[in-house]
VOBA-1610 file (N, C-alpha, C; in pm, whole numbers, padded with zeros to 5 digits, always signed):
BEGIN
Unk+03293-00474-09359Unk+03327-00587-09445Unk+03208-00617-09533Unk+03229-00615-09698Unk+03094-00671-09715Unk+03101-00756-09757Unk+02956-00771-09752Unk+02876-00938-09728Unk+02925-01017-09852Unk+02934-01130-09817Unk+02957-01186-09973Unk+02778-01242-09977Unk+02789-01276-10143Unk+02637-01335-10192Unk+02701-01442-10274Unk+02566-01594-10299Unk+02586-01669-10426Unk+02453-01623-10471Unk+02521-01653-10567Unk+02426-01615-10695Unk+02286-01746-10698Unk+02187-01796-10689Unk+02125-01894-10646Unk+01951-01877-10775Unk+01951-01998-10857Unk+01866-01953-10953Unk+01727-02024-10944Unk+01655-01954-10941Unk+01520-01998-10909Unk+01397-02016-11029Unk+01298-02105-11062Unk+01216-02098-11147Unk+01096-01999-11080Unk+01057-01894-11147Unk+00952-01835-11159Unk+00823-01943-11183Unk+00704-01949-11111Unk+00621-02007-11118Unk+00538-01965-11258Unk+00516-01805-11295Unk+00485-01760-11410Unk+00530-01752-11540Unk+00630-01725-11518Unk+00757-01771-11673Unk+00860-01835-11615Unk+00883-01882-11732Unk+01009-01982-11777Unk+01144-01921-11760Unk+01149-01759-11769Unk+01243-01680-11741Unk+01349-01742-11587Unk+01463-01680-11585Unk+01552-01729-11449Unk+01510-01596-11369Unk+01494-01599-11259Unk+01513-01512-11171Unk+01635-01538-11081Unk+01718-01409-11047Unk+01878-01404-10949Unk+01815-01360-10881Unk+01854-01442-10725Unk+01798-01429-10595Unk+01958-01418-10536Unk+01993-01332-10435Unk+02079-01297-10353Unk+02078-01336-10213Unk+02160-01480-10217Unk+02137-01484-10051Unk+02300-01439-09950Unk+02296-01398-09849Unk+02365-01378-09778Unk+02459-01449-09701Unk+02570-01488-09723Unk+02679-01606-09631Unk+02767-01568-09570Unk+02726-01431-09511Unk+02848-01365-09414Unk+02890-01484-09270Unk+02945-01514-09270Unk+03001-01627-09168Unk+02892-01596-09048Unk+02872-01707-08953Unk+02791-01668-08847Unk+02641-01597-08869Unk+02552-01564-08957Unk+02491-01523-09048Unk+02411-01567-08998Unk+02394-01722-08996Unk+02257-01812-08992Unk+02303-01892-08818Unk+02318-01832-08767Unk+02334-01876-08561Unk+02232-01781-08556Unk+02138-01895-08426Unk+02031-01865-08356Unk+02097-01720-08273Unk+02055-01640-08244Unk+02050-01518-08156Unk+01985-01568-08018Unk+02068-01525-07903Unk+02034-01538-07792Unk+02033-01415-07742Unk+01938-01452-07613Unk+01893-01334-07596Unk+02001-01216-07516Unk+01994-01091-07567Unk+02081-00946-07557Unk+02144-01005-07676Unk+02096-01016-07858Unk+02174-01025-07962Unk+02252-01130-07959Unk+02349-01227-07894Unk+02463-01238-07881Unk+02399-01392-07943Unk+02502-01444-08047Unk+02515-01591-08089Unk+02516-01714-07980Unk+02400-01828-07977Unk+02393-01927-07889Unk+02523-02028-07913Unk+02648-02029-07870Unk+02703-02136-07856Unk+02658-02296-07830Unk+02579-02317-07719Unk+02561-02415-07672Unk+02423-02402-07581Unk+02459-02547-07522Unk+02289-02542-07421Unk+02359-02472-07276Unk+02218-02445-07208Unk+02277-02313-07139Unk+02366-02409-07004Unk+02342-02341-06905Unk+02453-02398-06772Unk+02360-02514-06700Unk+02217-02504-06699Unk+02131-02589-06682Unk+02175-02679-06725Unk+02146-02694-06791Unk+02125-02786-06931Unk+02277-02874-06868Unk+02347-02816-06864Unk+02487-02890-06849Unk+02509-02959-06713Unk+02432-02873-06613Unk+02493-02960-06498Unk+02341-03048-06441Unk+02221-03038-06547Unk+02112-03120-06507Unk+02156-03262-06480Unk+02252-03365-06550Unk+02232-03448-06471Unk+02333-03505-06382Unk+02451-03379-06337Unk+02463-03427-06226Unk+02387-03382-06140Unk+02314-03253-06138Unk+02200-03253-06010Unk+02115-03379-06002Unk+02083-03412-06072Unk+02014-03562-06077Unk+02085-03722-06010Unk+02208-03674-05989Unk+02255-03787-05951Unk+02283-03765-05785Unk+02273-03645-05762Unk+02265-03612-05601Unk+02206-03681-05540Unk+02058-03711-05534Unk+02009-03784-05406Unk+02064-03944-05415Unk+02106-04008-05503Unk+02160-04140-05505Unk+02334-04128-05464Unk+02407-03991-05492Unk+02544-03980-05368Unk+02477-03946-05253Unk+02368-03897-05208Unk+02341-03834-05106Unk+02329-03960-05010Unk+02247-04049-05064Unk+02247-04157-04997Unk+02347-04311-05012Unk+02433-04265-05084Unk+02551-04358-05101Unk+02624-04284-04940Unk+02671-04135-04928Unk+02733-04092-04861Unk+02673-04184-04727Unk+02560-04162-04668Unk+02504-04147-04543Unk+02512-04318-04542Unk+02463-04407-04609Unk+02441-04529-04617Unk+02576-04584-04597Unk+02684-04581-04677Unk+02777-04641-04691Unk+02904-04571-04665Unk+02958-04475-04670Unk+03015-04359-04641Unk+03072-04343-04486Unk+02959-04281-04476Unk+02941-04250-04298Unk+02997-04372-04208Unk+02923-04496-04234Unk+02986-04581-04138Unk+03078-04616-04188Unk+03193-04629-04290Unk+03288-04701-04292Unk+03370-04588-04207Unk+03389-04435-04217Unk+03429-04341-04129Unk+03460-04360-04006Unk+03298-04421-03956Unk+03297-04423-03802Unk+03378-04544-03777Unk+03358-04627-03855Unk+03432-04800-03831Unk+03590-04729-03857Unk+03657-04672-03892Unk+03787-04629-03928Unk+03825-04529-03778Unk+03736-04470-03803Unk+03736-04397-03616Unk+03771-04463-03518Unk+03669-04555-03462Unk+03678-04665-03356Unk+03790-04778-03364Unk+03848-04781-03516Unk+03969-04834-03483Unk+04116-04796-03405Unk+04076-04686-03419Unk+04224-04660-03362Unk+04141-04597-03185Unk+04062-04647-03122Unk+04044-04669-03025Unk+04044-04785-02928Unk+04053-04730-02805Unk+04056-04877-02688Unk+03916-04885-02656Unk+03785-04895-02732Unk+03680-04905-02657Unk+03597-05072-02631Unk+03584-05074-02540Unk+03517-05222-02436Unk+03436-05182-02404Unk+03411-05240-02331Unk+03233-05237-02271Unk+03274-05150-02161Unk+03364-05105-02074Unk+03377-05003-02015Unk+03320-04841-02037Unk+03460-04838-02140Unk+03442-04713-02182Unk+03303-04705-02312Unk+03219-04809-02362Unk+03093-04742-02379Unk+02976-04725-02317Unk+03028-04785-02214Unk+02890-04750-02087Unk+02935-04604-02059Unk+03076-04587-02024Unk+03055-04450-01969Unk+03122-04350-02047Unk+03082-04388-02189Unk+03084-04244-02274Unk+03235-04201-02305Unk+03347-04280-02235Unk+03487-04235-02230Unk+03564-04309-02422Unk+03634-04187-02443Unk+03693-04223-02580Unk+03855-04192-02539Unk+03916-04310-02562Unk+04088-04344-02563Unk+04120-04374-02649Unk+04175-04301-02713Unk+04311-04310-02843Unk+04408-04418-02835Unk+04386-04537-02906Unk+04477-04596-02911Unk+04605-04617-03017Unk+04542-04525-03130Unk+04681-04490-03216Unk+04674-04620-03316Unk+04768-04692-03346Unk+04781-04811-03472Unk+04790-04918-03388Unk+04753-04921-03233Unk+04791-05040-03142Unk+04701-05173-03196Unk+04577-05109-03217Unk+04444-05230-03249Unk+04542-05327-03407Unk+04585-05203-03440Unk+04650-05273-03573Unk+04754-05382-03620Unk+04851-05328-03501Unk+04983-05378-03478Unk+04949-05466-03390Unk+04884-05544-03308Unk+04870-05621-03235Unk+04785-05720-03312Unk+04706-05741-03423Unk+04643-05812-03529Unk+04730-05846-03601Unk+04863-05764-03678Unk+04913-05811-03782Unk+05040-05827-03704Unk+05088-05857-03575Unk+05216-05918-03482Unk+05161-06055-03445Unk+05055-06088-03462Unk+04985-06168-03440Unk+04964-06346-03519Unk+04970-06357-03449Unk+04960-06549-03568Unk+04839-06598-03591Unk+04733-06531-03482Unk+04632-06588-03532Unk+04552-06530-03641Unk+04582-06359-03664Unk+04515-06298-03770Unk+04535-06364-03911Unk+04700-06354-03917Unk+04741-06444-04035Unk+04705-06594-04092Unk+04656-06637-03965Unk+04609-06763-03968Unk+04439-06792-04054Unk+04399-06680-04014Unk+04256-06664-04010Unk+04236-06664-04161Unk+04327-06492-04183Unk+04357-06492-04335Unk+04376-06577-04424Unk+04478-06658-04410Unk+04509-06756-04509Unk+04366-06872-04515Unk+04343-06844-04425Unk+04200-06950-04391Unk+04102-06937-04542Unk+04077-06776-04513Unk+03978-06710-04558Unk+04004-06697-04745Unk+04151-06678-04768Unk+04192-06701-04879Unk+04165-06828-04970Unk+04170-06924-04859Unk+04178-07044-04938Unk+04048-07096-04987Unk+03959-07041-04849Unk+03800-07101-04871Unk+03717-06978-04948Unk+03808-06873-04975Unk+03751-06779-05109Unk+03775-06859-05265Unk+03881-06938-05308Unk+03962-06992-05405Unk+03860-07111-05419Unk+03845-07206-05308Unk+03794-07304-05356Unk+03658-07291-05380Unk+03565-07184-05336Unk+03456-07140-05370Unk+03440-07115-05487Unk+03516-06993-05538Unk+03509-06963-05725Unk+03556-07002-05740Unk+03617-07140-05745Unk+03636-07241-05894Unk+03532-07305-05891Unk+03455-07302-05797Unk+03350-07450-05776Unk+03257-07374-05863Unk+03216-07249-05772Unk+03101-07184-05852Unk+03107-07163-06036Unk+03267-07098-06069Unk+03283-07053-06191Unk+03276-07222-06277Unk+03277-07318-06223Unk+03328-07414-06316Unk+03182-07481-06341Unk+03082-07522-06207Unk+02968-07556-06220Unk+02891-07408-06289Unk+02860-07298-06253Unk+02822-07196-06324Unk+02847-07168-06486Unk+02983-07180-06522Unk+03009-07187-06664Unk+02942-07302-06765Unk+02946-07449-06686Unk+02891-07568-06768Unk+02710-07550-06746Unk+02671-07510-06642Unk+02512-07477-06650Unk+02482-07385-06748Unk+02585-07272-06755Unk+02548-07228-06879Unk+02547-07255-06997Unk+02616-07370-07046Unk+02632-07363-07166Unk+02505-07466-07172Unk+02500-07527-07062Unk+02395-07633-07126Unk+02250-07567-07142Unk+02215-07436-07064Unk+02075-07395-07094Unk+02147-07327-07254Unk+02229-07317-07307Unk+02237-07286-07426Unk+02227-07411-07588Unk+02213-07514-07502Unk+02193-07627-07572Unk+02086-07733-07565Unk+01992-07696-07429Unk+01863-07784-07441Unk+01766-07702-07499Unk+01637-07789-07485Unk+01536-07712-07598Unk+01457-07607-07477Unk+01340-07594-07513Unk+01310-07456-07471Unk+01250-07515-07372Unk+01156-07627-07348Unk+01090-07657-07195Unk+01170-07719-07108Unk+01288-07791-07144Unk+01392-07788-07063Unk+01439-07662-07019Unk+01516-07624-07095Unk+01564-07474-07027Unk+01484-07395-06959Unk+01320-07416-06949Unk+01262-07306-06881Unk+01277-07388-06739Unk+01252-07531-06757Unk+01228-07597-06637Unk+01363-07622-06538Unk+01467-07608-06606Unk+01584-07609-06518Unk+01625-07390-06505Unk+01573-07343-06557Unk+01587-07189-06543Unk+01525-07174-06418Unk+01376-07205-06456Unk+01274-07195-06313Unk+01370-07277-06160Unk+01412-07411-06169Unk+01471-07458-06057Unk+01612-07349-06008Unk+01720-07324-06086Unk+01777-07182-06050Unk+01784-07100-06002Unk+01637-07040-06043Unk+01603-06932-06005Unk+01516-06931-05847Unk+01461-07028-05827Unk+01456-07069-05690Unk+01543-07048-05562Unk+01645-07140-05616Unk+01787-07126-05531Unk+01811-07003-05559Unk+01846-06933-05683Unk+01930-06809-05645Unk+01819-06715-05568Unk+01665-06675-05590Unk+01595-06570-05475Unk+01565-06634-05351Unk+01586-06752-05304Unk+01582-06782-05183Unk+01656-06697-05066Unk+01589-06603-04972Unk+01732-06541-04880Unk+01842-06618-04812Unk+01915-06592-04795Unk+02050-06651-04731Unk+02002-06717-04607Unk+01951-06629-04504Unk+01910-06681-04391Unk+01806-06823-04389Unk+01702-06790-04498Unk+01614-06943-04518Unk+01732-07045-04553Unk+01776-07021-04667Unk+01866-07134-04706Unk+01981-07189-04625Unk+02068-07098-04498Unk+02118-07161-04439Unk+02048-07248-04325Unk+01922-07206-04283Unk+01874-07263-04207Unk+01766-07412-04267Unk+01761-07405-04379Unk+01765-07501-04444Unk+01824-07630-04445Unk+01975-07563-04442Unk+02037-07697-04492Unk+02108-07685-04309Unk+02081-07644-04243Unk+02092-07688-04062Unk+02029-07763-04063Unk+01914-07765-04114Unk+01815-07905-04056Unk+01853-08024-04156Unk+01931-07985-04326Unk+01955-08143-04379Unk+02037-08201-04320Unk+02180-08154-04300Unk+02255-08198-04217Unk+02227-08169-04046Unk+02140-08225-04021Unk+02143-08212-03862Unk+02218-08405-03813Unk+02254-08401-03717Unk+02335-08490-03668Unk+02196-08581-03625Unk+02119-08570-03571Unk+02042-08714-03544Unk+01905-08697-03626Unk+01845-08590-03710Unk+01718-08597-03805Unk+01746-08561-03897Unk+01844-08529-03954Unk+01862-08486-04068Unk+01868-08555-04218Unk+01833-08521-04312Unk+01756-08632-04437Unk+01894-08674-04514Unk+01997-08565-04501Unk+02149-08642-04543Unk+02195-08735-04458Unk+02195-08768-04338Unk+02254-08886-04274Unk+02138-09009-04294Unk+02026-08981-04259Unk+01921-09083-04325Unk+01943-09133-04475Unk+01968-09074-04599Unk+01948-09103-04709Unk+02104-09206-04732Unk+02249-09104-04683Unk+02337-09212-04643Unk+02316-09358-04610Unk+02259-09342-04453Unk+02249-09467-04384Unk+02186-09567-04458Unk+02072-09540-04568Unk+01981-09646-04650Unk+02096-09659-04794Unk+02141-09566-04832Unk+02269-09623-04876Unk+02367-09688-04857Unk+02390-09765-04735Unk+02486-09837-04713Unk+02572-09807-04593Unk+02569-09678-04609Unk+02675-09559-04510Unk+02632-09593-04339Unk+02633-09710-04330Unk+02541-09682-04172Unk+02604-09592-04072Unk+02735-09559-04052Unk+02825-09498-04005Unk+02787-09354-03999Unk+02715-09313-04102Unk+02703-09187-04071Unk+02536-09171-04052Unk+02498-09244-04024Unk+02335-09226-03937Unk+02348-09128-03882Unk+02422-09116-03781Unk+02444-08980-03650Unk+02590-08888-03679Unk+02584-08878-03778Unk+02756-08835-03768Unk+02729-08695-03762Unk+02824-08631-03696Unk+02793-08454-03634Unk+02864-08440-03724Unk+02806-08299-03845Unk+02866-08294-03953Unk+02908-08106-03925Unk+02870-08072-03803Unk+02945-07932-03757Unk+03087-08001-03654Unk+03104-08116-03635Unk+03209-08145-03532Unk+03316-08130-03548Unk+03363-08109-03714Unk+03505-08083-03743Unk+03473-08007-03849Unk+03652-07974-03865Unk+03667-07819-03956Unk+03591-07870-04076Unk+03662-07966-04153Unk+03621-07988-04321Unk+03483-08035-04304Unk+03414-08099-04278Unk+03322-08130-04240Unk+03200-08022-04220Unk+03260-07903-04131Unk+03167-07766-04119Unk+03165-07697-04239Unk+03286-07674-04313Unk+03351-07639-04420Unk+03311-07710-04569Unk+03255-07814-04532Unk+03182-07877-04657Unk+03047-07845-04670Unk+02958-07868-04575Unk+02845-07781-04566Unk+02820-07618-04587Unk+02929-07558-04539Unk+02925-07415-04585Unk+02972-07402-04743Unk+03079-07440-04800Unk+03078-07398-04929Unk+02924-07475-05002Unk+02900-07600-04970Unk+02812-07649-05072Unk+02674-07551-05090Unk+02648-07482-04948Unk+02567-07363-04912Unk+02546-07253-05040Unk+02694-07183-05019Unk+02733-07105-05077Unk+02755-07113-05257Unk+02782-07239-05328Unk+02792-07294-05457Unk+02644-07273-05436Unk+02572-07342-05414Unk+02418-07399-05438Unk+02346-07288-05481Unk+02402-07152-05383Unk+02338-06987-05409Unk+02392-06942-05513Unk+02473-06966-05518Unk+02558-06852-05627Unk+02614-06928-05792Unk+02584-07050-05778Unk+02592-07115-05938Unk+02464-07067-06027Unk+02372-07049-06007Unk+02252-06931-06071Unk+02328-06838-06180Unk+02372-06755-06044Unk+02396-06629-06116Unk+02531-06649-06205Unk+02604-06746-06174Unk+02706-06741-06290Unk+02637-06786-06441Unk+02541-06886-06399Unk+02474-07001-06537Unk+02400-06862-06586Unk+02289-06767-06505Unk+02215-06712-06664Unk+02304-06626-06708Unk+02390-06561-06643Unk+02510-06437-06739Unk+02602-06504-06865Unk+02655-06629-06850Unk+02687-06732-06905Unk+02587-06750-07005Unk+02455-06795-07008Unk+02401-06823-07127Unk+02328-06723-07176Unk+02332-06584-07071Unk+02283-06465-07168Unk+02417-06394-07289Unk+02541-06445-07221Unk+02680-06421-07338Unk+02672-06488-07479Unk+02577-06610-07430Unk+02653-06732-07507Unk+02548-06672-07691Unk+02423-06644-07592Unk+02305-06565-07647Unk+02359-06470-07788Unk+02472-06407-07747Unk+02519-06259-07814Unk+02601-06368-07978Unk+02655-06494-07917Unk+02727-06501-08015Unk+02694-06563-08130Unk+02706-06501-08292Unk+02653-06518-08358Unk+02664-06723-08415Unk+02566-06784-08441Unk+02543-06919-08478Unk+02634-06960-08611Unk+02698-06837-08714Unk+02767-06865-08767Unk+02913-06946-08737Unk+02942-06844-08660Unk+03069-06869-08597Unk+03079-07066-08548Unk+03007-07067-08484Unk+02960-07224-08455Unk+03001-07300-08549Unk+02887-07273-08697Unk+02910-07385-08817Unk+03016-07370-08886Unk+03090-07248-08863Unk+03222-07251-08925Unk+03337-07317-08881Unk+03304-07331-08703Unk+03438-07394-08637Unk+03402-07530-08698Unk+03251-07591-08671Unk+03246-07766-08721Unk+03289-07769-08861Unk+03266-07691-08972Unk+03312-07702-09098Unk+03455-07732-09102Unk+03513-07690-09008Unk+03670-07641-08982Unk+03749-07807-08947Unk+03613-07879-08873Unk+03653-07989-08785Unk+03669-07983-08612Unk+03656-07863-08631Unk+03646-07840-08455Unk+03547-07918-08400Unk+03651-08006-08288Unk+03525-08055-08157Unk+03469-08000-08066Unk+03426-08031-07961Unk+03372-07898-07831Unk+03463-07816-07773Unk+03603-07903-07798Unk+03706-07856-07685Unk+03765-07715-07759Unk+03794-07747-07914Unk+03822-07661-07990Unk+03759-07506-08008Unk+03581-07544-08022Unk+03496-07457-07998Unk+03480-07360-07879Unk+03508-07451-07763Unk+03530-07370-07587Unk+03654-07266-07669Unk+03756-07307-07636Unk+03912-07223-07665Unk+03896-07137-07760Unk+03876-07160-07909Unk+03898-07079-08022Unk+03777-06965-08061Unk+03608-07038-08008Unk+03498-06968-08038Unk+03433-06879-07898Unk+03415-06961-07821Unk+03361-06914-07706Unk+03449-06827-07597Unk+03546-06880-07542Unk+03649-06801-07459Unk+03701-06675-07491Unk+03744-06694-07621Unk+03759-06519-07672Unk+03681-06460-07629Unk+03551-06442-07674Unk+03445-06397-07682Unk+03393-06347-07522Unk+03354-06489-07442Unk+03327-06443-07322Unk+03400-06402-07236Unk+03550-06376-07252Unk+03662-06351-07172Unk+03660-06261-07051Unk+03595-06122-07123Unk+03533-06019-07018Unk+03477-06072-06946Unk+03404-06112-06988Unk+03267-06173-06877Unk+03311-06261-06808Unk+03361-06365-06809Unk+03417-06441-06699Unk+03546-06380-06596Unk+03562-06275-06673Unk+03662-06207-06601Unk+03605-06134-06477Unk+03529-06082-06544Unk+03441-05955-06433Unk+03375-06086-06334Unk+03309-06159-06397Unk+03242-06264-06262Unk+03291-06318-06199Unk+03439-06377-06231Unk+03513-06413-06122Unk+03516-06266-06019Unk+03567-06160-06041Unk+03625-06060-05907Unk+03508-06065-05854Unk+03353-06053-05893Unk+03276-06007-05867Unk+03267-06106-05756Unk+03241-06263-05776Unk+03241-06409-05690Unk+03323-06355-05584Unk+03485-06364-05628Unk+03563-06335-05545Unk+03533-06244-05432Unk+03479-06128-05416Unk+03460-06013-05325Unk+03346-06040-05260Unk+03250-06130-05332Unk+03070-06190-05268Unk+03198-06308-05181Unk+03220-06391-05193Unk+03281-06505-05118Unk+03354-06463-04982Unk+03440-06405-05015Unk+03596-06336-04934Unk+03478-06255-04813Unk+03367-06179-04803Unk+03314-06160-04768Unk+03200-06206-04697Unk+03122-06325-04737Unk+03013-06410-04650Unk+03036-06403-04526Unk+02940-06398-04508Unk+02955-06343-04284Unk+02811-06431-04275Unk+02708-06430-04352Unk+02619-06537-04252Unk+02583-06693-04266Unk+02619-06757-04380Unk+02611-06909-04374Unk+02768-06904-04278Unk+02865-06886-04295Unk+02968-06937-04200Unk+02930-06921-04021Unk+02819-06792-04016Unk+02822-06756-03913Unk+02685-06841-03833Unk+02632-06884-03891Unk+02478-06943-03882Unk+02468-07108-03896Unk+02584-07135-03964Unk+02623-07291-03945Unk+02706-07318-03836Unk+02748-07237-03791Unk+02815-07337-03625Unk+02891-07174-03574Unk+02863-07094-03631Unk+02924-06981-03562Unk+03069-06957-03540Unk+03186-07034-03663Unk+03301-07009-03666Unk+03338-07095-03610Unk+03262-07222-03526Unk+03289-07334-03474Unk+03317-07453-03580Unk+03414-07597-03512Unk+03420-07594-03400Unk+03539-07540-03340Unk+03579-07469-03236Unk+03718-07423-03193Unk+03767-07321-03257Unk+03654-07252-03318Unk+03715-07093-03417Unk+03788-07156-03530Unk+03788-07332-03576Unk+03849-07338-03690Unk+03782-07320-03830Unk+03657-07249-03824Unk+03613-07230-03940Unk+03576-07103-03950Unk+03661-07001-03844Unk+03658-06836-03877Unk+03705-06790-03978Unk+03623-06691-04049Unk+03681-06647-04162Unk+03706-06470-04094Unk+03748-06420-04225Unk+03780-06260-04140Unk+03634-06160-04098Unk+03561-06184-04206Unk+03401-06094-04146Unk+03359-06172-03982Unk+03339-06297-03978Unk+03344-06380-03910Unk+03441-06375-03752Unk+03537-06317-03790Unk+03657-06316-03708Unk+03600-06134-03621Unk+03591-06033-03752Unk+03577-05947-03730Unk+03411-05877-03609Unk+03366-06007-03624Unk+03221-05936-03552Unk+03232-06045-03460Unk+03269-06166-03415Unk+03332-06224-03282Unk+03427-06173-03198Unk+03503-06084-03276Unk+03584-05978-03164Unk+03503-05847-03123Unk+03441-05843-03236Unk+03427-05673-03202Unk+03274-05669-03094Unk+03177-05756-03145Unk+03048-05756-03080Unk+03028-05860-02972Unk+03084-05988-03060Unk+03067-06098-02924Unk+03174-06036-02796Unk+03285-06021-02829Unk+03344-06015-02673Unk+03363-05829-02656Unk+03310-05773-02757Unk+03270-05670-02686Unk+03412-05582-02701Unk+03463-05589-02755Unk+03639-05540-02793Unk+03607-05465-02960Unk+03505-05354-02946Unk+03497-05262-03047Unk+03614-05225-03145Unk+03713-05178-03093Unk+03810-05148-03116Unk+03879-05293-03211Unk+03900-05353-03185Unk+03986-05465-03229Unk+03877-05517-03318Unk+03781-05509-03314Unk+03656-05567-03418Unk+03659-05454-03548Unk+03690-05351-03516Unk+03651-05244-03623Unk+03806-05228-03677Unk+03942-05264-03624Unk+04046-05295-03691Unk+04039-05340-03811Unk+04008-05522-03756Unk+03980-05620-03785Unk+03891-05585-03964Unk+03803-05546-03920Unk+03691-05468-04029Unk+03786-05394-04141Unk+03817-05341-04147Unk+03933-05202-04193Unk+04024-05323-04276Unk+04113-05344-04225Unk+04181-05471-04297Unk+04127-05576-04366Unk+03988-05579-04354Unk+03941-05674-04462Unk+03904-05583-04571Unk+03883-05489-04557Unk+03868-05383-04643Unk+03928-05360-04715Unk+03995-05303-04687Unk+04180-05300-04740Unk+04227-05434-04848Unk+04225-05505-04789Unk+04219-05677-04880Unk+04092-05671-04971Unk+04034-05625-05003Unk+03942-05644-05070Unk+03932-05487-05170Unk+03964-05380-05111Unk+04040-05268-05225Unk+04148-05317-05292Unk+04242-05380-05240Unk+04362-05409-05346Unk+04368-05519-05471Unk+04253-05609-05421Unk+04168-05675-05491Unk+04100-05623-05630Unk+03989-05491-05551Unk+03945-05445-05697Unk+04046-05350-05769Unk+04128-05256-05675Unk+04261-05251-05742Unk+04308-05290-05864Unk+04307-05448-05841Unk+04439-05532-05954Unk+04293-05545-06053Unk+04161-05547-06025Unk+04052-05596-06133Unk+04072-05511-06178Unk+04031-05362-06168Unk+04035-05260-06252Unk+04191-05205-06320Unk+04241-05270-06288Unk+04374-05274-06407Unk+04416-05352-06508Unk+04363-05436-06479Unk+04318-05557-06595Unk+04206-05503-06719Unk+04144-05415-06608Unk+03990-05375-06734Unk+04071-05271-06821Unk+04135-05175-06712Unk+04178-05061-06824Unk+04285-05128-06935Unk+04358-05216-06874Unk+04439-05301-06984Unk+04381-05355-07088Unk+04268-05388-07079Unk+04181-05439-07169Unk+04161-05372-07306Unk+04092-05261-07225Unk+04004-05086-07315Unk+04146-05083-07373Unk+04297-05030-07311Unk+04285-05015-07407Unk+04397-05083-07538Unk+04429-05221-07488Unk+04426-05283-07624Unk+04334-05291-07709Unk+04217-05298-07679Unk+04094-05267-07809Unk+04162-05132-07841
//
């Protein structure tokens, strides 16, 4: 085949004359040569699977970390093991019995709905106090906002364990600085009042626990959104006549929609889950009426020693909490792809 040429005209540095230079545009012509002759397509096989080799030791240790035991916890469910059979090494198949005897059951359901409800009233508390903290570090000046950022940020790196044991000692029934500060308020009644002695009561102390930790993290994501949105938009809604309420709905909500979306499931699955302020404020007491299912799940399985029915127990909260992110991640892809 021959080559085609363009014709391509060049100034001679010595005369003014044209010189015809012949260059070559046989297709493929100008591809790098790899080595044995052959044209480089692409980067080589390296090159291609470098970073999933790179992501190996972080599955490697997702597998072993997180992996492995949910396995073994899925194992031991469908066993009869007690404190018998792990002293002496014996493994009995119990089939879907651990299962079917939880969900034939009134008190599992009981527990559940428990756990549902005190997941619900948690994220609204958090999302509603979390959303208005945010907007307001988006509206004070800068040594305010650092000085209520800094108090925040306190509460939110405090560990769980300090902070529940914290607020054991505010509410303690005869020293505690909430029945004192009451009583000089007027409240004399509750000088001594045992504030683990009943459900709502245990149940008020644990969510306020739990809000107190986790309104942080809703307020800076909240005013790092609020951050993104441009100040125009603002003077156009007031030009418009828009009040705050107008501005929330028409300017802001669009906008942060994702984001409050994703932080609710995210709340939701941190909440539905808490196992140690519930467990560390009265221990599911009083009368197991403030068991939740993690709660439920490691009082069967470890306190009385009924492995089996504890690692059920486990599995099914699991399960409730996959179908959960389930319905989130169908919402997201619904999202993508109306954009």
């Amino acid at each position: 085949m021959a080559a085609q040429s363009e014709r391509v005209q060049t100034q001679s540095p010595e005369s003014t004359n044209s010189v015809v230079a012949s260059r070559p545009t046989t297709p493929g012509a100008e591809r790098t040569p790899s080595r044995g002759g052959r044209p480089s397509d692409g980067p080589g096989v390296a090159s291609r699977f470098a970073p999933y080799l790179l992501l190996l030791p972080a599955i490697a240790v997702t597998l072993v970390l997180l992996l492995w035991p949910l396995v073994e916890t899925a194992v031991v469910s469908f066993q009869n093991l007690n404190k018998r059979q792990f002293i002496q090494h014996l493994t009995e198949w119990n089939g879907f019995g651990n299962y079917t005897d939880q969900l034939s059951g009134s008190e599992f359901w009981t527990i559940t709905l428990r756990t549902v409800v005190f997941t619900a009233v948690n994220v609204v508390l958090i999302m509603v106090f979390g959303t208005l903290i945010g907007l307001l570090l988006n509206t004070l000046g800068k040594w305010m906002r650092l000085a209520l950022s800094v108090a925040l940020l306190l509460a939110w790196a405090m560990p769980v364990v300090a902070a529940t044991t914290v607020y054991t000692w505010l509410f303690d029934q005869n020293f505690g600085v909430v029945n004192w500060f009451l009583d000089k308020l007027g409240w004399h009644s509750m000088a001594h009042f045992n504030w683990t002695g009943g459900q709502y009561s245990t149940f008020f102390v644990i969510i306020l626990l739990i809000v107190w930790q986790s309104v942080p993290f809703v307020a800076f994501n909240m005013y790092a959104g609020l951050t993104t949105i441009p100040k125009e938009l603002y003077e156009a809604a007031r030009m418009d006549g828009a009040g705050a309420g107008k501005i929330w709905s028409s300017v802001i909500f669009p906008i942060m929609k994702p984001f409050l979306l994703a932080t609710t499931f995210l709340e939701v699955i941190w909440v539905f889950k808490a196992f140690t302020q519930v467990y560390l404020i009265n221990k599911g007491g009083p009368d197991g009426l403030t068991r939740t299912l993690p709660v439920h799940a490691f009082l069967e399985g470890i306190g009385s020693q009924r492995f089996g029915v504890g690692s059920a127990i486990a599995v099914l909260t699991i399960l409730m909490l996959a179908a959960l992110m389930a319905y989130y991640f169908r919402i997201i892809l619904k999202q993508e792809d109306e954009l």
